[in-house]
Backbone of each chain as ProteinMPNN parsed JSONL, in Angstrom:
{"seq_chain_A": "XXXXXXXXXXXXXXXXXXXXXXXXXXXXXXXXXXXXXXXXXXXXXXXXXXXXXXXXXXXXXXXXXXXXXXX", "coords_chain_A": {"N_chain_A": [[0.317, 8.817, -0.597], [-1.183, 7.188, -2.376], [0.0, 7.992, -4.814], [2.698, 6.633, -4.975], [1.686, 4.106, -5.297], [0.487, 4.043, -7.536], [2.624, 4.394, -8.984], [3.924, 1.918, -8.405], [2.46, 0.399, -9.686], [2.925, 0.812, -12.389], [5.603, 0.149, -12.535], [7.22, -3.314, -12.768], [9.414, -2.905, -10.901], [9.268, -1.718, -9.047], [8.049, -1.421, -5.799], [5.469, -0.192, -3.322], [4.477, 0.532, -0.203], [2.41, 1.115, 1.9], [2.852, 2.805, 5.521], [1.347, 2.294, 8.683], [2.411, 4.561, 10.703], [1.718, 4.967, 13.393], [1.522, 2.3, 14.206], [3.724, 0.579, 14.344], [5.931, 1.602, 16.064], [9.157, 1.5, 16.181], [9.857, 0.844, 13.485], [8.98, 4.3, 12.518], [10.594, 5.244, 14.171], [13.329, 4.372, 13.577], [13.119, 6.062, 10.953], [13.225, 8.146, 11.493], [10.94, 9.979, 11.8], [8.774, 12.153, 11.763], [6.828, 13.916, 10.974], [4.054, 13.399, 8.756], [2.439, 12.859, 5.205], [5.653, 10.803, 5.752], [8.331, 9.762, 3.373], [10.388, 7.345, 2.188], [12.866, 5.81, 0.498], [14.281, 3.139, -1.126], [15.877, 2.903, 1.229], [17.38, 5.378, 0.829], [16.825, 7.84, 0.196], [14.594, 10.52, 1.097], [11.903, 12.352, 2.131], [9.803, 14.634, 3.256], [6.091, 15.52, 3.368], [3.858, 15.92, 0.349], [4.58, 15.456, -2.507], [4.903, 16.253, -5.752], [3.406, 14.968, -9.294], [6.005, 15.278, -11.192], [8.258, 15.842, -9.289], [8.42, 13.897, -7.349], [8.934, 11.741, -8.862], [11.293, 12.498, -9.484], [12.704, 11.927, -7.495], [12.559, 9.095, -6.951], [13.722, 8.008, -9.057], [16.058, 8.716, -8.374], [17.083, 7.213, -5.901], [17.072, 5.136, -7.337], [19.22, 5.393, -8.42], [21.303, 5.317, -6.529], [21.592, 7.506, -5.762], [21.536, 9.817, -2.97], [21.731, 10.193, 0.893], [20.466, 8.794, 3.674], [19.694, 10.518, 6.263]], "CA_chain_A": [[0.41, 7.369, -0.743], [-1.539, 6.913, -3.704], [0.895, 8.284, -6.028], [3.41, 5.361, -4.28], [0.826, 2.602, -5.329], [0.491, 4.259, -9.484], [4.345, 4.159, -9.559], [4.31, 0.329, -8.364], [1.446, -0.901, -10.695], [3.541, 1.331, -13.814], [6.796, -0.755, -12.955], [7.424, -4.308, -11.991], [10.783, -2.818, -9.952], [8.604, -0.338, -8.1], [7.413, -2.056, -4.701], [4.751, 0.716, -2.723], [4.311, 0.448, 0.982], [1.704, 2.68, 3.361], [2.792, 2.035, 6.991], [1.003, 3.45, 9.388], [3.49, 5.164, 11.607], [1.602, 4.604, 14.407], [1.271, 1.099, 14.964], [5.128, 0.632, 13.983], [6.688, 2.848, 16.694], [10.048, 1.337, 15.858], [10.001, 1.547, 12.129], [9.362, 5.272, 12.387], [11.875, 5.891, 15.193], [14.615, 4.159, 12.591], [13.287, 6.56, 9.997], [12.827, 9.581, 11.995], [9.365, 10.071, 11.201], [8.129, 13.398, 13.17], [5.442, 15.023, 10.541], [3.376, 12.456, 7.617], [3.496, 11.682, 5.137], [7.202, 10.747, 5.161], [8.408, 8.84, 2.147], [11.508, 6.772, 2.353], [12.946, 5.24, -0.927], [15.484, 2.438, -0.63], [16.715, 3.351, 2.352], [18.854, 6.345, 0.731], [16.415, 8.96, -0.13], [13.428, 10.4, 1.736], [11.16, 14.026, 2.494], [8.529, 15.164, 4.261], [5.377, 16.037, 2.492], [3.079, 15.427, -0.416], [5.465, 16.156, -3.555], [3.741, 16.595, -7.183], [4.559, 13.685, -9.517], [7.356, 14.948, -11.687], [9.014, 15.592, -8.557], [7.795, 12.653, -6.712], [9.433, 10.512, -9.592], [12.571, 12.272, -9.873], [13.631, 11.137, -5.998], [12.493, 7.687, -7.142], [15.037, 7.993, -9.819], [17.865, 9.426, -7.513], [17.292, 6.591, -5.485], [17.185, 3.99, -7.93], [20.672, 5.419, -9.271], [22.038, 5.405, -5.412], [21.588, 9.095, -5.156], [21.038, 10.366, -1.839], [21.967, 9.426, 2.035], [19.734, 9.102, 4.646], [19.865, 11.309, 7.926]], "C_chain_A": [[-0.076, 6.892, -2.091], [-0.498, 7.112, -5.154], [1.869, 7.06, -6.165], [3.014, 4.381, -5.319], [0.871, 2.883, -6.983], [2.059, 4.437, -9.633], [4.358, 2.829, -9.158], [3.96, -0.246, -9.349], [2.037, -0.186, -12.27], [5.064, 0.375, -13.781], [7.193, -1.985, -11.892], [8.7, -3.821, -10.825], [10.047, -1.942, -8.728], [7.761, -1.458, -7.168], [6.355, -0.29, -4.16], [4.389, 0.56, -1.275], [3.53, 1.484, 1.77], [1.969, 2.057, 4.549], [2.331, 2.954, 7.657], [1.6, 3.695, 10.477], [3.267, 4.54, 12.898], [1.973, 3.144, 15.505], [2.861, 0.335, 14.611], [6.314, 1.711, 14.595], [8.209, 2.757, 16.068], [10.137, 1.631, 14.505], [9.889, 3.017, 12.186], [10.087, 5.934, 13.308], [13.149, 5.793, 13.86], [14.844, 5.558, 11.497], [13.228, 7.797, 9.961], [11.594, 10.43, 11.499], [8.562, 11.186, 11.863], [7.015, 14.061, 12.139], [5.08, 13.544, 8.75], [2.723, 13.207, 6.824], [5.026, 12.079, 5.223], [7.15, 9.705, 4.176], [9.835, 8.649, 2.588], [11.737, 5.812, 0.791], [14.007, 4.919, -0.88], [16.502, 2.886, 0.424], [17.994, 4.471, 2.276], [18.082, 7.809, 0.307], [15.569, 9.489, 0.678], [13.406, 12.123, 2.213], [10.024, 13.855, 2.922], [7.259, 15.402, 3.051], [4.648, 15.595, 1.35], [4.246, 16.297, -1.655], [4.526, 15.854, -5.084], [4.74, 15.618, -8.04], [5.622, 13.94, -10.103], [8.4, 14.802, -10.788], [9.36, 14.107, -7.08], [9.106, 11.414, -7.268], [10.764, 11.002, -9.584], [13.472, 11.994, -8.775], [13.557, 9.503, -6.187], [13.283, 7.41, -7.972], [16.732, 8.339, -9.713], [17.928, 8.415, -7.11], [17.815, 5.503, -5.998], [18.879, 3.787, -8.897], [21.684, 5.361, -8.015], [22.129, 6.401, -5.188], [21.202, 8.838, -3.515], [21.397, 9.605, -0.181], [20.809, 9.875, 3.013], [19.821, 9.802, 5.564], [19.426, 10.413, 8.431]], "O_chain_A": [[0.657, 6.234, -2.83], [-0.406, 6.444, -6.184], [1.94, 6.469, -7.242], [3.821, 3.884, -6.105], [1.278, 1.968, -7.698], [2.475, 4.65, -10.771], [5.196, 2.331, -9.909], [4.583, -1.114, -9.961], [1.563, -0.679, -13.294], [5.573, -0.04, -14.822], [7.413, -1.863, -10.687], [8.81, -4.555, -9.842], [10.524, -1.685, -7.623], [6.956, -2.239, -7.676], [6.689, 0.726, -4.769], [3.209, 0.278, -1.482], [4.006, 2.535, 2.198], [1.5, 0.944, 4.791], [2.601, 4.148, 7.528], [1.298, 2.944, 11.404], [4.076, 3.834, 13.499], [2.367, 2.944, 16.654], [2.751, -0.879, 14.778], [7.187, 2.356, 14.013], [8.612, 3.756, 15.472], [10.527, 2.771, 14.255], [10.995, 3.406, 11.808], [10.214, 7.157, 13.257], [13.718, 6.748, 13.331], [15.92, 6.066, 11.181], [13.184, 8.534, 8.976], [11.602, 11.474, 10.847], [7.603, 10.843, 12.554], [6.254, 14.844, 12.708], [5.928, 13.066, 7.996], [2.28, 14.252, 7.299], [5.55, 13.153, 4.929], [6.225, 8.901, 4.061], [10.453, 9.509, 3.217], [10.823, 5.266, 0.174], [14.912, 5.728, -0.675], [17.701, 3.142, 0.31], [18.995, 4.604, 2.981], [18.769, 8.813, 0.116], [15.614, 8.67, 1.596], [14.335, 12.874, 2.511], [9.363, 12.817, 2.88], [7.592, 15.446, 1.867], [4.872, 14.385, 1.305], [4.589, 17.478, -1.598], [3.501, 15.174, -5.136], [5.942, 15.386, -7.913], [6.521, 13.13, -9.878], [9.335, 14.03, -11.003], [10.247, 13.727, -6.315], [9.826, 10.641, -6.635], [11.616, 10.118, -9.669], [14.686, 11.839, -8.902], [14.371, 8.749, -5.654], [13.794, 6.312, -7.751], [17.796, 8.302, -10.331], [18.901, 7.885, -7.646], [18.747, 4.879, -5.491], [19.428, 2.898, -9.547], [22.88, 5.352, -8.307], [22.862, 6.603, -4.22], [20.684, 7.831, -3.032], [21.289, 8.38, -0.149], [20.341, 11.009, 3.114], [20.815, 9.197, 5.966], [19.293, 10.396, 9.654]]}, "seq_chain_B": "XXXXXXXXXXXXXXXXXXXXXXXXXXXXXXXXXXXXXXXXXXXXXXXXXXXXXXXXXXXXXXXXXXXXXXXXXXXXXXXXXXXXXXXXXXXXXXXXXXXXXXXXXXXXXXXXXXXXXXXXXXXXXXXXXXXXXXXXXXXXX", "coords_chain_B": {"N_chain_B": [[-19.242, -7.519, 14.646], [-19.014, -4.218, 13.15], [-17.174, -2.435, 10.85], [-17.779, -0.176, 8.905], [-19.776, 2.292, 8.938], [-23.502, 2.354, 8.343], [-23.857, 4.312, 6.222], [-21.674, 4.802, 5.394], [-21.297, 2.123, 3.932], [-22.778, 2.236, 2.069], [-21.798, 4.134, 0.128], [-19.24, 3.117, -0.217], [-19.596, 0.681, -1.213], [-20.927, 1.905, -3.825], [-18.471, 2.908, -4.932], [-17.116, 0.527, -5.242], [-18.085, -0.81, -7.41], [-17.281, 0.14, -9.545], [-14.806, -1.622, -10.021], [-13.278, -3.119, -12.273], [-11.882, -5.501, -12.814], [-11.415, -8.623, -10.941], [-10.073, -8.447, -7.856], [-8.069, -9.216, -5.352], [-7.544, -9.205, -1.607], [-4.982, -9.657, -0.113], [-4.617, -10.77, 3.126], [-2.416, -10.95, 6.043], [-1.526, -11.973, 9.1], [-1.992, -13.073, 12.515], [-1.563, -15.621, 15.213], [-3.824, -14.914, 17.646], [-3.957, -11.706, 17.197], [-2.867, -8.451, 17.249], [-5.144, -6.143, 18.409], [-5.071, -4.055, 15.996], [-4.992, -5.808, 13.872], [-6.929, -7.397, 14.196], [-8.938, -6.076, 13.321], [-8.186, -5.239, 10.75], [-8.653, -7.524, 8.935], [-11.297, -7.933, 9.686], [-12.166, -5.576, 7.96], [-11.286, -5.897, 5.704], [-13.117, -8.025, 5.171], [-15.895, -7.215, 5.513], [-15.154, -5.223, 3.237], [-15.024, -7.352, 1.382], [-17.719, -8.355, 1.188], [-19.195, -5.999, -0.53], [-18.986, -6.145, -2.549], [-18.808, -8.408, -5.627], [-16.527, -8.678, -7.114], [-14.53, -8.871, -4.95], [-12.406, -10.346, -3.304], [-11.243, -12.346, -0.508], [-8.223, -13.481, 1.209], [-6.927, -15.086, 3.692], [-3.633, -15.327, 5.619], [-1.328, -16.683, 8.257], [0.643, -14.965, 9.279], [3.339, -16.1, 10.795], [3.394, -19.161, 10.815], [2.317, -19.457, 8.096], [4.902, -19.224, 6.725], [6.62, -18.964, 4.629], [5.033, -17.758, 2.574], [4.362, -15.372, 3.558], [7.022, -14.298, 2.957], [7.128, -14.711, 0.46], [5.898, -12.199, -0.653], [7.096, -10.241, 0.348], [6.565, -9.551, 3.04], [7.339, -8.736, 6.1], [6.02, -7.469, 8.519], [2.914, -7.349, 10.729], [-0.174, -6.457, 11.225], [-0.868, -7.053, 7.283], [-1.937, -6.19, 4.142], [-2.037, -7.192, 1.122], [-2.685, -5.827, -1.979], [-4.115, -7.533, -4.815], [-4.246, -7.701, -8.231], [-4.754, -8.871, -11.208], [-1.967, -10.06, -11.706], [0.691, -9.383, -8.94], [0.982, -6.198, -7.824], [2.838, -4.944, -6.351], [1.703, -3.586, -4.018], [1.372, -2.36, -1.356], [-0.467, -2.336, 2.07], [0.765, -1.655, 5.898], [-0.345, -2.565, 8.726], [-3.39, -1.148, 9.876], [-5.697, 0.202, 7.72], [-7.226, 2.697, 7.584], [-8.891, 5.957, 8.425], [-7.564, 8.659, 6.862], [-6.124, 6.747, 5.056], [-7.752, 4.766, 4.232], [-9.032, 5.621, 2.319], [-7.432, 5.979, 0.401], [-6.839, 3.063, 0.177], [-9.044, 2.246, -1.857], [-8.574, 3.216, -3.483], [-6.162, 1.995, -4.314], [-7.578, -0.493, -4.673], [-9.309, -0.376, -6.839], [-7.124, 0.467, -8.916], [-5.75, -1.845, -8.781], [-7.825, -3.584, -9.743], [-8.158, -2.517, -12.205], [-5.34, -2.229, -13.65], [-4.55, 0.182, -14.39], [-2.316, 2.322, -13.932], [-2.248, 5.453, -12.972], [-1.004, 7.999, -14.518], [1.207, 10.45, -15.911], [2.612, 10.552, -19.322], [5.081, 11.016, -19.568], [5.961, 10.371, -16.96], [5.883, 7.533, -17.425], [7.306, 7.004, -19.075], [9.952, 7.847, -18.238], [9.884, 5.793, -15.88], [9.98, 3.197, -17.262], [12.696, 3.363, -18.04], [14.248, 2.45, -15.792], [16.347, 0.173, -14.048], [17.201, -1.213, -11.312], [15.889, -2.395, -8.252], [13.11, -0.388, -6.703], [12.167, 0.143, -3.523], [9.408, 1.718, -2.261], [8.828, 3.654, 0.819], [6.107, 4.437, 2.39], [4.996, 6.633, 5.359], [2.546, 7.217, 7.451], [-0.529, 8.299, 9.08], [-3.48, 8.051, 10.582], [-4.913, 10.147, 11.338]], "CA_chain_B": [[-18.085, -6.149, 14.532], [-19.05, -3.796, 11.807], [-16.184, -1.229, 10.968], [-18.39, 0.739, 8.056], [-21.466, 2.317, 8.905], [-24.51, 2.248, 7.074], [-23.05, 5.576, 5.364], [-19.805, 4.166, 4.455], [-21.12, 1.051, 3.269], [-23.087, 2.503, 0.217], [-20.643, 4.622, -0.891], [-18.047, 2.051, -0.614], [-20.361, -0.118, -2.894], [-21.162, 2.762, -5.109], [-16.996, 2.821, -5.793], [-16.702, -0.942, -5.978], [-18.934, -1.261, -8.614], [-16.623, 0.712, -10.935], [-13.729, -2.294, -10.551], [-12.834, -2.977, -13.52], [-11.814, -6.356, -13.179], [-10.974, -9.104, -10.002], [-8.897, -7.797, -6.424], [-8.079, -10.392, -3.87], [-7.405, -8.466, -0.486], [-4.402, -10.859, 0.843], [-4.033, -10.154, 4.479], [-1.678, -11.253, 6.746], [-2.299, -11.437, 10.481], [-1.259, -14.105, 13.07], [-2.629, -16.168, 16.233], [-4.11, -14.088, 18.815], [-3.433, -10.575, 16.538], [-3.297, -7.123, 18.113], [-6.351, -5.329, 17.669], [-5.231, -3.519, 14.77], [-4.817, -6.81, 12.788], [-8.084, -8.096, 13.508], [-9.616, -5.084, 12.767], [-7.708, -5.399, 9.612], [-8.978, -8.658, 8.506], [-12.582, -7.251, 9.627], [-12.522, -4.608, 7.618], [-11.309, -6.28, 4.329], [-13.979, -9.209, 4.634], [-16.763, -6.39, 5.018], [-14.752, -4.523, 1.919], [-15.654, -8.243, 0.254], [-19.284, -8.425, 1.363], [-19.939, -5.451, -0.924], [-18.706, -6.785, -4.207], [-18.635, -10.162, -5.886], [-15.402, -8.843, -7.23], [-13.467, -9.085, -4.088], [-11.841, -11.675, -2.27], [-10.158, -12.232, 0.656], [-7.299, -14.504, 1.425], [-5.97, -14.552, 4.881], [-2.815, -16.02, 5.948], [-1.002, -16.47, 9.379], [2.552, -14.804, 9.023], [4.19, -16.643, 11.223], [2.846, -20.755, 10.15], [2.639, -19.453, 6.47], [6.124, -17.81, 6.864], [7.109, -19.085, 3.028], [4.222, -17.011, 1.713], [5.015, -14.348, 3.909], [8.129, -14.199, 2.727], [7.023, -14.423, -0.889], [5.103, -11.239, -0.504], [7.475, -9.311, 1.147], [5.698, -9.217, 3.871], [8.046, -8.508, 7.573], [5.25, -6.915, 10.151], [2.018, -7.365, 10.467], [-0.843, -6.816, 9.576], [-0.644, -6.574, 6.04], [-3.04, -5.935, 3.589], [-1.539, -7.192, -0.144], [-3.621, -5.706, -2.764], [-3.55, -7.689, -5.932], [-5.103, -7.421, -9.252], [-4.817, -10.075, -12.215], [-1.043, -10.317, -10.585], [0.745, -8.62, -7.863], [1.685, -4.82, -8.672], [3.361, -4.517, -5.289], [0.936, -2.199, -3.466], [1.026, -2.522, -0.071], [-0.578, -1.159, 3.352], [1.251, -2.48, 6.517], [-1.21, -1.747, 9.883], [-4.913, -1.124, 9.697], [-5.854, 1.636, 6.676], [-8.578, 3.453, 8.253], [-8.983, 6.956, 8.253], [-6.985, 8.616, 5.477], [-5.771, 5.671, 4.384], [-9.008, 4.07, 3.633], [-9.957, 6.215, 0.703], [-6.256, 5.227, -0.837], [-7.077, 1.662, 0.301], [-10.002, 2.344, -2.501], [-8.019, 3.637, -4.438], [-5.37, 0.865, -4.718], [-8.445, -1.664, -5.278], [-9.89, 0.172, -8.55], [-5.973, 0.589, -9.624], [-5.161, -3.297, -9.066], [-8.595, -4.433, -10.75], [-7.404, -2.152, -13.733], [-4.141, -2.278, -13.74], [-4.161, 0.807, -15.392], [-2.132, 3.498, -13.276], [-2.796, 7.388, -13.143], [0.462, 8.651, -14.13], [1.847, 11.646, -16.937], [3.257, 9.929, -20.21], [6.363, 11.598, -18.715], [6.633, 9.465, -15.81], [5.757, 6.133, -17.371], [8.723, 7.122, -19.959], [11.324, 7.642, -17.237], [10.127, 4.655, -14.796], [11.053, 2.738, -17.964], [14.619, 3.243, -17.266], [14.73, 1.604, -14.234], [17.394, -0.895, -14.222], [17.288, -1.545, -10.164], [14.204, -1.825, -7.601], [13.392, 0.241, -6.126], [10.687, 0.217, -2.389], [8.929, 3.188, -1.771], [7.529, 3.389, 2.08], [5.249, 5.748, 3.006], [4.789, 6.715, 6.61], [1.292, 7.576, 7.213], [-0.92, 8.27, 10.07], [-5.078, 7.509, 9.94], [-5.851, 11.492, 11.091]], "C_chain_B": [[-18.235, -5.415, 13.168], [-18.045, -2.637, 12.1], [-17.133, -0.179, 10.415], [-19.261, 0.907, 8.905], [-21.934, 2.329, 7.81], [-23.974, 2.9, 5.871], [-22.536, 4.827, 4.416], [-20.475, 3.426, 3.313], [-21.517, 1.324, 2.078], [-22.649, 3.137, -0.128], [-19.266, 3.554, -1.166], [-18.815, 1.317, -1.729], [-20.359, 0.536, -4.227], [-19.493, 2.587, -5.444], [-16.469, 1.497, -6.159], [-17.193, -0.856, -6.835], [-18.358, -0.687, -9.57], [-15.222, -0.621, -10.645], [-13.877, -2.939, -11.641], [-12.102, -4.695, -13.861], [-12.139, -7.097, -11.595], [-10.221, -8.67, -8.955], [-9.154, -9.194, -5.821], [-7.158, -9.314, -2.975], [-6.285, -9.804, 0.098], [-4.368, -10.005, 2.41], [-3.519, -11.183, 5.237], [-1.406, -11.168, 8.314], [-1.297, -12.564, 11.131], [-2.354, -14.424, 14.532], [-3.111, -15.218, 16.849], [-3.331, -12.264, 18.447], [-3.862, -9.726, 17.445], [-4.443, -6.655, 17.019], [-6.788, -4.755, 16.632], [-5.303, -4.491, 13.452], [-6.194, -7.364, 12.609], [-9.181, -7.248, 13.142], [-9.334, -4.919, 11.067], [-8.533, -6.254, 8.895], [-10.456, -8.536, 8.369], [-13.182, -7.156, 8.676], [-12.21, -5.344, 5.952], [-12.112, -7.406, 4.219], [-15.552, -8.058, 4.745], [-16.818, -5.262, 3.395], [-15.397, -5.887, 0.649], [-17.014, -8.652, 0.292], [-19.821, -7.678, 0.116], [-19.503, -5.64, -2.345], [-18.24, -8.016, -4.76], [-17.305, -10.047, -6.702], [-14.027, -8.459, -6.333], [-13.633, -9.802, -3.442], [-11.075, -11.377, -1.501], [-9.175, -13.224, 1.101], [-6.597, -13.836, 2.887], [-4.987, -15.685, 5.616], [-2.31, -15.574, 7.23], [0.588, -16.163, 9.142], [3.622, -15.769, 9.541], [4.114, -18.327, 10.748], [2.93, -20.089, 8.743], [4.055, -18.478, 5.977], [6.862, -17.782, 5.182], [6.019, -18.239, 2.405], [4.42, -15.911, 1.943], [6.161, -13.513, 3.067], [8.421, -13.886, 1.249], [6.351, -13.103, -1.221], [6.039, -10.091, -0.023], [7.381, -9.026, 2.523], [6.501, -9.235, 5.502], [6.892, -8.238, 8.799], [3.783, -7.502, 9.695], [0.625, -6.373, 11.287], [-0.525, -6.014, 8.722], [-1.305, -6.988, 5.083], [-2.165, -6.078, 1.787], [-2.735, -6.927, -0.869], [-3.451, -5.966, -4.158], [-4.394, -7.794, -6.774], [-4.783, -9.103, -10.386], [-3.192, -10.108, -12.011], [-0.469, -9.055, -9.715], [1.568, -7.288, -8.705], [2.545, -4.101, -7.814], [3.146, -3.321, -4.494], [0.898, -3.332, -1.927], [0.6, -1.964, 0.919], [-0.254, -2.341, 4.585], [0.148, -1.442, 7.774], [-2.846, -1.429, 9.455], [-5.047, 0.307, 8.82], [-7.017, 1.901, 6.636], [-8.349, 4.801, 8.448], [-8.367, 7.39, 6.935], [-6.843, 7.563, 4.349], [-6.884, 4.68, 3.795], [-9.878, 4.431, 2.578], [-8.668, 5.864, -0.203], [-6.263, 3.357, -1.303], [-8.276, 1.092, -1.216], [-9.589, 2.136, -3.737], [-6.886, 2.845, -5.024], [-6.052, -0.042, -5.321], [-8.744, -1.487, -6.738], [-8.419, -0.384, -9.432], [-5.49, -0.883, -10.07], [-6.238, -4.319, -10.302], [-8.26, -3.8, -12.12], [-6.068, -2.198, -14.048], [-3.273, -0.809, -14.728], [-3.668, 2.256, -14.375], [-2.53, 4.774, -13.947], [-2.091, 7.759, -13.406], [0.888, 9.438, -15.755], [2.569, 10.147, -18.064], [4.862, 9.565, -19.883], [7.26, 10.589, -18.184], [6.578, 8.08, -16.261], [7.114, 5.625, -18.308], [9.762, 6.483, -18.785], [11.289, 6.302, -16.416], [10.437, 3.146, -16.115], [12.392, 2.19, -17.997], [14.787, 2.36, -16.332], [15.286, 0.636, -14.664], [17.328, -1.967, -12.786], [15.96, -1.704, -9.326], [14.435, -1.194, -6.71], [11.76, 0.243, -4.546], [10.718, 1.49, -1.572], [8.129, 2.65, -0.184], [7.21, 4.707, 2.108], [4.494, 5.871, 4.211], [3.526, 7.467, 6.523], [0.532, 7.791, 9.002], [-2.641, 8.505, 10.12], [-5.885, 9.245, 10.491], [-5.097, 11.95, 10.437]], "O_chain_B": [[-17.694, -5.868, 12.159], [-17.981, -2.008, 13.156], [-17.427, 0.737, 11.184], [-19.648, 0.0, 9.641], [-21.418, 2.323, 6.693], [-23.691, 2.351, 4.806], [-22.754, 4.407, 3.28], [-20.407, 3.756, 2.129], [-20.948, 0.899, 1.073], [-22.914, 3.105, -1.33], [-18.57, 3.392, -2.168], [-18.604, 1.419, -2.937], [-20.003, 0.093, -5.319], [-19.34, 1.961, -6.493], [-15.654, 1.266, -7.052], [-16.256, -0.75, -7.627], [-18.857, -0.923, -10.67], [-14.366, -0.303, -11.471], [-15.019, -3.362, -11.818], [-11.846, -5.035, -15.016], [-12.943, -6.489, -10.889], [-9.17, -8.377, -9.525], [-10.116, -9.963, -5.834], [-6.231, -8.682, -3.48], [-6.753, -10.792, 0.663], [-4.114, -8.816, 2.603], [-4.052, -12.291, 5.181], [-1.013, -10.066, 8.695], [-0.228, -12.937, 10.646], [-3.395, -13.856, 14.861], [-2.57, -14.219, 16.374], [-2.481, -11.715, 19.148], [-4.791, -9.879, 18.238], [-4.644, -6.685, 15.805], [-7.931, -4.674, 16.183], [-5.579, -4.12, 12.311], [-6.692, -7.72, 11.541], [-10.242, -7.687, 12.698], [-10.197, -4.524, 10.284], [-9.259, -5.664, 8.095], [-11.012, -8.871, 7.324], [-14.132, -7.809, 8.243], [-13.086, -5.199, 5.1], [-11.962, -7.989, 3.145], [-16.334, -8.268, 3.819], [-17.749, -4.777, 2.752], [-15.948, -5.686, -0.433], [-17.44, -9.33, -0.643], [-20.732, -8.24, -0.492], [-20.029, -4.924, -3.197], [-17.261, -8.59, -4.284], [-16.816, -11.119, -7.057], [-12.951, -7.989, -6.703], [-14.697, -10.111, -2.907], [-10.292, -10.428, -1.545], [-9.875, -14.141, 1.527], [-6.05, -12.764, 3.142], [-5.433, -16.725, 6.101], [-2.567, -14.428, 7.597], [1.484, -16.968, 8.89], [4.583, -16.162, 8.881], [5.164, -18.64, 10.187], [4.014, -20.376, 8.234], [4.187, -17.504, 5.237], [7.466, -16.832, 4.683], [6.404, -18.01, 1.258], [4.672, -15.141, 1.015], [6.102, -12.351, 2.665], [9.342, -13.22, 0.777], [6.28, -12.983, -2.444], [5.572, -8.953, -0.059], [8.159, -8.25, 3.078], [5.923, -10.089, 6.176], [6.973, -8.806, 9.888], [3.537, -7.993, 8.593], [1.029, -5.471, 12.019], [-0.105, -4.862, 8.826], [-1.395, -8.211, 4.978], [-1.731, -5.033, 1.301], [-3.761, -7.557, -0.612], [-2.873, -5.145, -4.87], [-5.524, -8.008, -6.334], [-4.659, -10.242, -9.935], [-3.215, -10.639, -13.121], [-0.998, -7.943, -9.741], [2.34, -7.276, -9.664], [3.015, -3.001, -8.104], [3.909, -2.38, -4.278], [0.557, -4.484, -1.66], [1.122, -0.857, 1.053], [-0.68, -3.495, 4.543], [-0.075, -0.232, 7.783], [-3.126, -1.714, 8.291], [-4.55, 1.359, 9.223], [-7.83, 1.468, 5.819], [-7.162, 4.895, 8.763], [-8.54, 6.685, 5.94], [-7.272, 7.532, 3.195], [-6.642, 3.895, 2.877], [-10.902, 3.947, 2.095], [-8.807, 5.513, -1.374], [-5.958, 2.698, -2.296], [-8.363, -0.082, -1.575], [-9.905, 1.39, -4.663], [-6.639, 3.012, -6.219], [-5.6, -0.562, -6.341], [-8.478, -2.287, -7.635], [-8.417, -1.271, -10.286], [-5.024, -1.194, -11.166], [-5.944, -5.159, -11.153], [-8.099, -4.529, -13.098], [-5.943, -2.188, -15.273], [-2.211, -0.697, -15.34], [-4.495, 3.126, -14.101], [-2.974, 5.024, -15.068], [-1.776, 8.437, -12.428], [0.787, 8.703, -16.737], [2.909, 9.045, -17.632], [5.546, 8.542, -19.901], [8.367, 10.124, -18.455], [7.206, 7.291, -15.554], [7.714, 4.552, -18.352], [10.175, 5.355, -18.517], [12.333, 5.684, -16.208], [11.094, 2.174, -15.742], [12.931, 1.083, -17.986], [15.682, 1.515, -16.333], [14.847, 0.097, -15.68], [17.376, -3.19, -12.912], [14.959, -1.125, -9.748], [15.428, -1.164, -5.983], [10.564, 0.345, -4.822], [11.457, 2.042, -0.758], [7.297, 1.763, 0.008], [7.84, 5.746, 1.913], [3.397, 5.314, 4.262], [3.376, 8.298, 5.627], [1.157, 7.405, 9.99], [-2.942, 9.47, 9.417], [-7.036, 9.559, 10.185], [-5.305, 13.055, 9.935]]}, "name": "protein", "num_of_chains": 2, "seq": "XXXXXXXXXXXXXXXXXXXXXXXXXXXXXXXXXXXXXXXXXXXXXXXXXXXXXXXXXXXXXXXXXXXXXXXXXXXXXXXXXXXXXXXXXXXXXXXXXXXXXXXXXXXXXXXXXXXXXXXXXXXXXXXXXXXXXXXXXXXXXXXXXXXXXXXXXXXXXXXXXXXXXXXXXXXXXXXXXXXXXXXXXXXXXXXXXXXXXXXXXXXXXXXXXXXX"}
């Protein structure tokens, strides 16, 4: 999550969100949420796991180009 | 209702005392909130007990639905963490366990405004043309 929050406050376009799964059953039903963290990024990208930042940033850059479909 | 214990509370102090500038804690709740909201609201007016540079602002989502709305803000509770302006850090639900050392860690980041991030990455997020909202599904063990 933290990484999330230093990519928002580096670009006004970058929003950051922690939800906590729990108390949002529905939101992580939609997003199929079975192991945390999950990351979701405009509703077209999203993985499991703690990812390291170059790779972190370069799904935030797939997304932001329309890369990627959701499952 | 104290959330911290004793513990907590002076180490939480000991890390406020490095902000670096102003935070206001917005939170977002509503009449008669589930437990986790007013635990929410709690927990960020004991987070402003321990430093004269945090504030708390708390609004009712549903009656302040234009502020809501200006925030982003859909569920609740929600915990806006803003610095000298908003940097769009958010935690939606009560950020306790895990989440309460990032919750820390957003505060420092918003009173500085100065993210953690590789030359690299501040290059490329540059680029950005579109916005883009990161969620991050989380869970407090």
């Amino acid at each position: 999550m933290r990484l999330a929050h230093h990519l928002a406050a580096a670009s006004d376009l970058i929003r950051g969100d922690a939800i906590e799964a729990t108390e949002f059953p529905e939101l992580a039903r939609r997003y199929a949420v079975m192991a945390v963290p999950k990351v979701v990024i405009n509703e077209t990208v999203s993985f499991e796991g703690a990812l390291p930042e170059p790779a972190f940033v370069a799904e935030v850059l797939r997304a932001a180009d329309g890369g990627g479909v959701l499952a | 209702m104290a959330i911290l214990t004793d513990r907590d509370r002076g180490l939480v102090e000991q890390e406020l005392a490095k902000l670096a500038g102003p935070v206001k804690l917005i939170v977002f709740t509503q009449e008669l909130g589930t437990e986790a909201a007013v635990a929410t609201e709690h927990l960020m007016k004991e987070l402003a007990s321990l430093s004269d540079k945090v504030t708390v602002e708390t609004w009712n989502a549903i009656l302040d639905r234009d502020k809501a709305e200006a925030y982003g803000v859909d569920k609740i509770p929600a915990v806006v963490v803003e610095g000298a302006r908003d940097y769009g850090i958010r935690f939606f639900g009560l950020p306790g366990g895990y989440e309460f050392a990032n919750l820390i860690d957003a505060m420092l980041l918003a009173a500085s405004g100065q993210p953690q991030l590789s030359a690299r990455t501040l290059e490329q997020l540059g680029g950005l043309t579109r916005p883009v909202h990161i969620q991050v599904f989380t869970t407090p063990t």
